[in-house]
N, C-alpha and C positions, 0 to 999 in steps of 0.2 A: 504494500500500500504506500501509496504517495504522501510525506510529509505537506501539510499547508504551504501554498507557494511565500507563503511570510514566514516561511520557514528555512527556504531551501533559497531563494534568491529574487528580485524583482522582476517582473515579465519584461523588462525591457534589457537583465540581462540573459535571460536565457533567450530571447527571442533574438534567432539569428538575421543579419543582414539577407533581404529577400531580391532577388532579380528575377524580374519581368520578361519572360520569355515567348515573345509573341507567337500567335499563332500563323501558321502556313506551312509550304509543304517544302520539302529539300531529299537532293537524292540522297538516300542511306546505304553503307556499303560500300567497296573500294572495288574494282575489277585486279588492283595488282596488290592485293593485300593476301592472305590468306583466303583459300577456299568456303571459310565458315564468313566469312564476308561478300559472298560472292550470293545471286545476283547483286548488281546495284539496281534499286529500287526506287520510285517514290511513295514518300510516306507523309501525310498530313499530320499532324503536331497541335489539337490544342492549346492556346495559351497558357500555363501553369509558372508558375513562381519554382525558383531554384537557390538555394543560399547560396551566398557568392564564395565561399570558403567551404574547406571540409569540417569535419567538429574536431575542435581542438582538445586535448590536456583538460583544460579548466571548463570546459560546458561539458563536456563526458563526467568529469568528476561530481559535478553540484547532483548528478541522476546515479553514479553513484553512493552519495551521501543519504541522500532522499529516500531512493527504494534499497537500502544495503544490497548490491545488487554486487558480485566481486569485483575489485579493480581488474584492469585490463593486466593479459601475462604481462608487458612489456615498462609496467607503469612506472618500475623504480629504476630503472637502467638510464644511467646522464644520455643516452643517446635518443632516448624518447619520452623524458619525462619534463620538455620544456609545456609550460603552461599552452604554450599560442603554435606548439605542432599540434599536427591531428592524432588524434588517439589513433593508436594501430594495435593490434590484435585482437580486434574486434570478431566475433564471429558475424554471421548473414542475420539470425533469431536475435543478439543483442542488440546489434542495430535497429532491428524493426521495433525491439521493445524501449530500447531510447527515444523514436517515434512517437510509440502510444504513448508513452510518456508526456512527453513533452506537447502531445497536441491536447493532454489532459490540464496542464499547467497553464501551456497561452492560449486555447480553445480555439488555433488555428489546427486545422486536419493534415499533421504531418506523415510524410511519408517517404518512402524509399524512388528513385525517380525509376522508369523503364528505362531500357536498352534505345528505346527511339529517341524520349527526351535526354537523355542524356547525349548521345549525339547531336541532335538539332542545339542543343547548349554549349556545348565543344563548340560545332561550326562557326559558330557567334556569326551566322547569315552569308558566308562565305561558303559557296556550291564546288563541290568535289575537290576543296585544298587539304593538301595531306596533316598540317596541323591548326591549332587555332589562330594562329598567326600568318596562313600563307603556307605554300611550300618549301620554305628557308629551309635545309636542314635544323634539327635541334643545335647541333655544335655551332650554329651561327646566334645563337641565344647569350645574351651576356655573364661571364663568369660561369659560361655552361662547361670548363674543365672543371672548375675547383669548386661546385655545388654539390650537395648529395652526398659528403665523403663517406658518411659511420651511420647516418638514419635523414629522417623526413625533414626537410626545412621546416620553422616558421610559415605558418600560411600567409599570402597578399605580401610576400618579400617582392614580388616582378608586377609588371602590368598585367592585368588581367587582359580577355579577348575582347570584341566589340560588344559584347552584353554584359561586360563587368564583372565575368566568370574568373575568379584567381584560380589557378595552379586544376586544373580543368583536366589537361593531360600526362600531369607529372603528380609528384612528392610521391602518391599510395594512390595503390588500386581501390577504386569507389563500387562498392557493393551497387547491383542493384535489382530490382524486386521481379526481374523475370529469372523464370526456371532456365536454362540453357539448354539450348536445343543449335547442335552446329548448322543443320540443314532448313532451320527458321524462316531464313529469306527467302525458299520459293515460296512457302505458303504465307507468309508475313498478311495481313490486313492490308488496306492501304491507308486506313484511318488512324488514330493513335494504339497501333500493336502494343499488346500487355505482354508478348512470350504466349509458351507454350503450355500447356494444360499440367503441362509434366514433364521432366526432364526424361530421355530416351536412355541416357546414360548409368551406368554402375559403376559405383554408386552416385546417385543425382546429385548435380551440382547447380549451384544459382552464377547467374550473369554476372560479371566485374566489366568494370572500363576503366583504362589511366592508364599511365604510367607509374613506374618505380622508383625510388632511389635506389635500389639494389640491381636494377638490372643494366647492363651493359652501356642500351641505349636507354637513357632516363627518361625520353618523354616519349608517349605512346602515339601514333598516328590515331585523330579523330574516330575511324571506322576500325581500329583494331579490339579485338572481342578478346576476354578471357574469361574462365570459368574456375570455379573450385567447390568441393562441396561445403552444405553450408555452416556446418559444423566448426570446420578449420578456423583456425586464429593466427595468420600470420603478420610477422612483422612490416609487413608491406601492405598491408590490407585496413583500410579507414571506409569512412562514406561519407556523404552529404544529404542533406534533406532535399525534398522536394513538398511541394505544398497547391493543393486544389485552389482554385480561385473560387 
């Protein structure tokens, strides 16, 4: 049960920075990406709200406090326990219940974003560029050798995209609320796709997008897909809210 929110903290700080993500259509998908991105599609997009950040250290922690709910594995290590990184080792179930939560405290209906809006928010209205900035490679990104070294930057350290999205395709992979299905996009909707009924896979895994700090190349292309099941809690692994209008 939820402590009183005059308990736990004011609604103006647990209520994350919201961006306006208009409605209309854009192709989803990459033809020179991975096979599980393949076809490229169009897909219509509702207008829904998306936080401009992932959830950090300190707004993870106040819904720890609240529902005694355990800290995250990674909570006391210097390399991710700054307040304004995002929480990482989050599983797919604690995310969605940091959601209910919190849409119980600011009685906005929070939630995990789809696989489609999370892309149409990536693209920040830019049609078939491989990231949210254009096709630059990421190495042409500022101070992109000596970023990322031991864990997850500070969130809103760079400019965000043309919608005000920070760190969109980097820092930690962003859960989100569809099942994983690699072969999604031929039968995809063309209206706001939620995923599939069920994941095809053994054992089922749920949808991620982003990049990493840990991996190779740090920042993910817009339409690249990853999955895990949703159990797991890795170091690389955060989210961000999404919210109905």
């Amino acid at each position: 049960m939820s402590l009183p929110i005059s308990q736990v903290a004011s609604v103006e700080l647990l209520q994350p920075a919201l961006i306006h993500i208009p409605e209309g259509s854009f192709l989803m998908g990459s033809d020179s990406g991975q096979d599980c991105e393949r076809p490229v599609h169009r897909v219509w997009i509702d207008s829904f709200l998306l936080a401009a950040t992932q959830v950090t250290n300190a707004e993870y922690d106040l819904f720890v406090r609240a529902t005694a709910s355990p800290s995250p594995p990674f909570r006391d290590d210097p390399n991710f326990n700054h307040p304004q990184q995002p929480v990482t080792g989050i599983s797919w179930f604690e995310a969605v219940r940091y959601c209910e939560w919190l849409s119980l405290q600011t009685g906005r209906p929070c939630r995990l974003p789809t696989e489609a809006e999370w892309e149409r928010a990536a693209r920040g209205g830019l049609e078939q560029k491989q990231f949210p900035w254009g096709s630059d490679p990421p190495q042409s990104l500022p101070d992109y050798a000596t970023r990322w070294q031991n864990g997850p930057e500070p969130i809103a350290c760079y400019a965000p995209n043309a919608y005000g999205i920070y760190d969109i395709c980097d820092n930690v992979h962003e859960w989100c609320s569809d099942w994983y299905d690699p072969n999604y996009y031929a039968a995809s909707p063309e209206r706001d796709p939620r995923g599939p009924d069920e994941c095809p896979m053994k054992p089922p895994r749920k949808s991620s997008r982003g990049g990493s700090w840990r991996h190779h190349i740090k920042v993910a292309r817009c339409s690249a897909r990853s999955s895990i099941p949703p159990q797991f809690q890795y170091a690389d692994y955060g989210f961000r809210m999404a919210c109905d209008l």
